[in-house]
N, C-alpha and C positions, 0 to 999 in steps of 0.2 A: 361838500364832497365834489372835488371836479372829476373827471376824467378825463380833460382835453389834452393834447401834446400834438404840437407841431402846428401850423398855421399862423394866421396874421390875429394874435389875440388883443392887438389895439382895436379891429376892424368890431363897428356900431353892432353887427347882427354877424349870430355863429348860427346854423341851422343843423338839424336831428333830423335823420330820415331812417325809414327801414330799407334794408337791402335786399332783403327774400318776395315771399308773397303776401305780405302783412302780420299782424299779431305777432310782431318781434320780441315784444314790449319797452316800443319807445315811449309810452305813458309812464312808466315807473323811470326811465332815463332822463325824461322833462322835467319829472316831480324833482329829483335830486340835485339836478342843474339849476332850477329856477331859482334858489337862493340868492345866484351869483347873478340874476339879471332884475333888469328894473320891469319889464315887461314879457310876457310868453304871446307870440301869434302865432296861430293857427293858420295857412296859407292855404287847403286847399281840402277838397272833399267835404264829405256831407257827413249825416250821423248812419249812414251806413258803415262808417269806422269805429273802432269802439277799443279803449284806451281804459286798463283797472289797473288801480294802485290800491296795495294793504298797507294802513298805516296801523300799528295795533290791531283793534278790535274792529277798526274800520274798514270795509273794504266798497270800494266807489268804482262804480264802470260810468264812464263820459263818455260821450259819444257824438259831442259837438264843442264846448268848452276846454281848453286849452287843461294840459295837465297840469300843470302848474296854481292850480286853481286851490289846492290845502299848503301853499304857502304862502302866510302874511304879508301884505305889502306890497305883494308884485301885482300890478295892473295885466290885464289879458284882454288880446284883441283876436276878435274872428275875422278873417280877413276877407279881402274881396275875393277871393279865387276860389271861395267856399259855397256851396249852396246848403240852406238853413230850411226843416219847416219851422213854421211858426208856431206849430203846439208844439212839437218835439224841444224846441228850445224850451219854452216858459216850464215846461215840466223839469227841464232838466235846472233849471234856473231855481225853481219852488223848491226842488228838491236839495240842491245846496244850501238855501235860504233856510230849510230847515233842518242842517246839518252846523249852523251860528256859519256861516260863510257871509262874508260882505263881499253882496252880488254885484253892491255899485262899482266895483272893479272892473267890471266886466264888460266890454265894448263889441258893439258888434259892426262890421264895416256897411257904410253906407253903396257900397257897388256890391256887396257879396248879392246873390238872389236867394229867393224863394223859394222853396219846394212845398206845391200844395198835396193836396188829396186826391185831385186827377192825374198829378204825375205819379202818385203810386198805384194808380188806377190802370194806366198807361205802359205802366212797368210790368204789372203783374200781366196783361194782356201780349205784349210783346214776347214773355218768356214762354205761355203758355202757345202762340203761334210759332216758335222754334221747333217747341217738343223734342225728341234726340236731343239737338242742339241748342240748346239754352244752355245760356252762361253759368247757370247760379246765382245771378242778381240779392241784394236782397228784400227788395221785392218794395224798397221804401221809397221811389221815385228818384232818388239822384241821376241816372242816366236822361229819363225824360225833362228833368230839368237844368241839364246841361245842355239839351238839343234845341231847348227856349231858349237859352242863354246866345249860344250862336247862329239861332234861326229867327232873331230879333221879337221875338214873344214873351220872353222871361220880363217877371217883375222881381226888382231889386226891393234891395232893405229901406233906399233911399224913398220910396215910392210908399211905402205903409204908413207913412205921415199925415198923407191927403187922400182921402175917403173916395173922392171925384177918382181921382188919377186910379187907384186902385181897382177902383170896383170898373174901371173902362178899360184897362189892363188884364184886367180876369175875363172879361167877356171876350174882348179881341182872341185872347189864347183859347176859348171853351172853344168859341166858333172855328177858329184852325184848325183845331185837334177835332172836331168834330165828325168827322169820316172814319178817325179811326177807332169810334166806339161803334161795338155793336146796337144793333136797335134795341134800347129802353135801356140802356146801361149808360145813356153821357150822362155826365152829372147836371145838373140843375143853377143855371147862373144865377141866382138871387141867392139860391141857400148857399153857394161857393161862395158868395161877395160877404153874406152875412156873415158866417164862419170866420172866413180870414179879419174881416173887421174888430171882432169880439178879441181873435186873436192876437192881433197886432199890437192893441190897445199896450197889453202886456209888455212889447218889447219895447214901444219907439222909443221909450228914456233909454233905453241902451244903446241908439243907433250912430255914429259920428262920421263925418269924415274922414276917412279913413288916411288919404294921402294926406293931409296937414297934422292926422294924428301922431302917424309915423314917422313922419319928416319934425313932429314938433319933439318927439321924443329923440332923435340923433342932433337936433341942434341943440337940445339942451345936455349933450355927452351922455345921456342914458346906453343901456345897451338891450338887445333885443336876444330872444334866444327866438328862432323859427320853429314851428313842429308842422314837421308833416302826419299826410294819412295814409293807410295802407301801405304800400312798399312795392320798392323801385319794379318788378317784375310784375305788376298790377298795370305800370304806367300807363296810358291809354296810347302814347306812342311808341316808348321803347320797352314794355313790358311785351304777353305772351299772346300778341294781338290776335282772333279778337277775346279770349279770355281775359279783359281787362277789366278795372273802374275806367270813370267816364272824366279823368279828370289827371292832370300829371301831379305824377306823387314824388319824382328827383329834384335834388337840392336847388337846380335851375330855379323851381316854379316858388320858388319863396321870393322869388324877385317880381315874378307875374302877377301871384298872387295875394302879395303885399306891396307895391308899387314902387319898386326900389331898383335900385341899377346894380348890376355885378360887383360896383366898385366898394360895395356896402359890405359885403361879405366877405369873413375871416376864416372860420373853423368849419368844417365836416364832420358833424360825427354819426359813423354808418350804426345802424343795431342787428345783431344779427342771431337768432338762436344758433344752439349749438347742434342743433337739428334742422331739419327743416319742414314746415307745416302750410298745406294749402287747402282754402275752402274754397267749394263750388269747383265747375270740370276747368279744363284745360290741361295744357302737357305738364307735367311734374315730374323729369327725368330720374329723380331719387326718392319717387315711394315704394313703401315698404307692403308690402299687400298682407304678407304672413303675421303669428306669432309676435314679430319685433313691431312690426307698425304698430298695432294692439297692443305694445306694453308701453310706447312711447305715449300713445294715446292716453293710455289712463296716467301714466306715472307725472306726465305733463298736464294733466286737465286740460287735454286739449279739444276746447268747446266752442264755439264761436261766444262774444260777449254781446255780439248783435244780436245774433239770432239762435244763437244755441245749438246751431249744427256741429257736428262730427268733423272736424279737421282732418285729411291725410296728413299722414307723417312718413317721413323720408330722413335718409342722412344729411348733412352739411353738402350742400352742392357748393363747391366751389370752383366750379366752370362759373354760376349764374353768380356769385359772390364778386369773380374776379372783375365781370363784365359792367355788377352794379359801383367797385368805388370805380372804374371809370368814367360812368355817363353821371354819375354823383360828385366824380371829386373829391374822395374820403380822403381827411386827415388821418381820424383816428377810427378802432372797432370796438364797440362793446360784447358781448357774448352772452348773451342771458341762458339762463335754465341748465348752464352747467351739473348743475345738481340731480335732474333729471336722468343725467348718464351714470350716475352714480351704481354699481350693481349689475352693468351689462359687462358680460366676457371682453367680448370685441366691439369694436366701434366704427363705424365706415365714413368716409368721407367720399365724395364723387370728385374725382380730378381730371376728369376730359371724357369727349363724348366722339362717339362716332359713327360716321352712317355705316346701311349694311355693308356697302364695299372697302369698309373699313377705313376708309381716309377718316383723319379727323377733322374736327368743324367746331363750333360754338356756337353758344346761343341763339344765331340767326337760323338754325338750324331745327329749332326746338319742335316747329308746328309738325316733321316728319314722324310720322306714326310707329316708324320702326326704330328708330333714334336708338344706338346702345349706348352704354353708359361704361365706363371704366372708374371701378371703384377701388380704394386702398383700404387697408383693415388697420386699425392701431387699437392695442390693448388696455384694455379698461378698467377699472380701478373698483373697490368694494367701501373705501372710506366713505362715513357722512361727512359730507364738507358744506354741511350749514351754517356750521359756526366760523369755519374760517372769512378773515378778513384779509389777506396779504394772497397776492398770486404767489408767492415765494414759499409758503406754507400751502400749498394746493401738494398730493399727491403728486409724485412725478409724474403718470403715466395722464392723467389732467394735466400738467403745465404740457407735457409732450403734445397735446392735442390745441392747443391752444399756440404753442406754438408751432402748429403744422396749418394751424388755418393763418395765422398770422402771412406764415409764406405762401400760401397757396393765394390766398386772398390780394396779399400785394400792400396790405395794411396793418402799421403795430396794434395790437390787442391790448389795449388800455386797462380794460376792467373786465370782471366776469360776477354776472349774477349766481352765486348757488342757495337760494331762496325766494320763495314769496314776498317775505315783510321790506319795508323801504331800505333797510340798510343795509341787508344781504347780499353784500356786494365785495368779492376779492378784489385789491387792485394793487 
């Protein structure tokens, strides 16, 4: 099943991003695309992202391993631009190991890093010193071991190999970081050295090369499908700063993150619910506070797959839509959860925003506390459209909406999810 149209579909690597604030469902978009590639990487974030596909009777949440990962044949690489812990992988690796999954597919980059037990130690300390103002983290260390990463303390994958290097790499970072525990709360370097050692054991058959792997895979004409994490308004630079992740989540960073030059890349394809959902604080110019947020909520299951929190839910922004395929680049849109709006009278989408003196503005605008919003209503539809497969068989007053995000957006709408299972998908 493709859904791609328009771009350079010669070019080695297409890349998947979300366009909102995460949980789009680009992990059921990978799943379906991966057929058509020889490999799925993973470019960037930690297993604070969390990615579930239902196939049947199955339903799988990842949260580090590329989505692509219940289809045969296709190789998957974790890329450098990622940070890993070391148990949170082998369990998630155990755990497809006993689902008949062949895990030796499965690569993990030698430059991605670390995420130990004191960056989530680090994290939860940091949030808990905001107070008011904490982000929402979630609470797993990715942030603090992004700030090793570029404050030259981070240990990479490359580094789990040799016992020495490791266990002098751990001590170097406890010592750093050590101010910023309270008294009787740093952790303990021998049992941190010991732990990650036990751990590591687990992963180093999976660690490679990362720039000769993917460079050995476009010389031999293979082709790459990219997946990102979280979504473009997360970014850590052109997202809802500082309500970000700690790490860029736009189609750019599949080049940073996996070692390749722009000229690698073909297709864009944005994901976008047909709603809009955000966890943890920051500005969310189209949440719904009443009755409808509440019904989005349950009728979506909208639950974090990380951590099981409570998602805000809002209408389709497409102010913050239009603004992501530009720093994206979108070819094409997917639209998931269609179904979801199934049974609501009216339906809103957000189409420009404005301060209180009513000029209008954009998203560079968003961090204003009084921000209004100008919203449109379009009417909404009472059919079940689970079973449909054709957007040309969707309810008008569905295609109408789909076609108004289409123009709003600035990008053709390719596909639309209206269910759960893998193949519930109008196109």
């Amino acid at each position: 099943m493709s859904f791609w149209r328009g771009g350079r579909a010669a070019a080695p690597l297409d890349v998947c991003v979300g366009i909102q604030w995460g949980d789009e469902g680009k992990g059921r978009i990978v799943d379906l695309l991966a057929r058509d590639y020889d490999v799925v990487a993973r470019f960037g974030g930690g297993d604070n992202a969390g990615h579930s596909i239902e196939v049947g009777e199955t339903k799988l949440a990842l949260h580090v391993v590329p989505s692509g990962v219940l289809v045969e044949g296709v190789k998957l690489l974790i890329g450098a631009g990622t940070v890993l812990s070391l148990r949170g992988l082998a369990a998630e690796l155990d755990t497809l190991a006993a689902l008949g999954v062949d895990i030796g597919r499965i690569a993990v980059a030698a430059r991605a890093h670390v995420v130990f037990p004191y960056h989530a130690a680090l994290d939860r300390l940091s949030e808990k010193a905001r107070g008011a103002g904490a982000i929402g983290t979630t609470g797993r260390g990715i942030g603090p071991a992004y700030v090793d990463r570029t404050g030259r303390l981070g240990v990479t994958f490359g580094d789990i190999g040799d016992a020495g290097v490791l266990a002098e790499k751990i001590r170097a970072a406890l010592r750093a970081r050590a101010p910023l525990f309270p008294d009787g709360e740093r952790p303990n370097e021998d049992d941190a050295i010991a732990e990650a050692l036990a751990d590591a054991k687990r992963i180093v058959p999976h660690v490679v090369d990362d720039v000769a792997y993917v460079h050995g895979v476009i010389a031999r004409g293979e082709r790459i499908l990219a997946e990102g994490a979280q979504g473009t308004m997360l970014d850590v630079t052109f997202g809802t700063y500082p309500f970000v992740t700690s790490s860029h989540t736009v189609a750019g960073a599949a080049c940073t993150g996996l070692g390749i030059g722009p000229t690698a890349v073909g297709r864009v394809l944005g994901v976008a619910k047909a709603y809009c959902t955000r966890v943890g604080a920051g500005p969310f110019p189209s949440e719904l506070d009443g009755q409808v947020g509440e019904r989005l909520r349950a009728q979506g299951r909208e639950f974090g797959v990380t951590t099981g929190r409570p998602r805000r839910c809002g209408w389709y922004d497409a102010v913050a839509a239009r603004y992501a395929a530009q720093v994206n680049g979108l070819t094409a849109l997917v639209v998931t959860k269609l179904d979801v709006l199934s049974g609501f009278e009216r339906i809103g989408i957000v189409t420009g925003y404005r301060r209180t003196n009513g000029a209008p503005c954009g998203v560079a605008a968003l961090a204003d506390p009084l921000l209004q919003v100008e919203t449109e209503e379009l009417p909404g539809w009472d059919d079940d459209i689970r079973d449909v497969r054709r957007i040309t068989d969707l309810p008008a007053n569905a295609r109408a909406l789909l076609d108004r995000i289409a123009t709003l957006t600035g990008v053709p709408v390719v596909a639309a999810s209206v269910g759960p299972e893998r193949s519930a998908f109008a196109i």
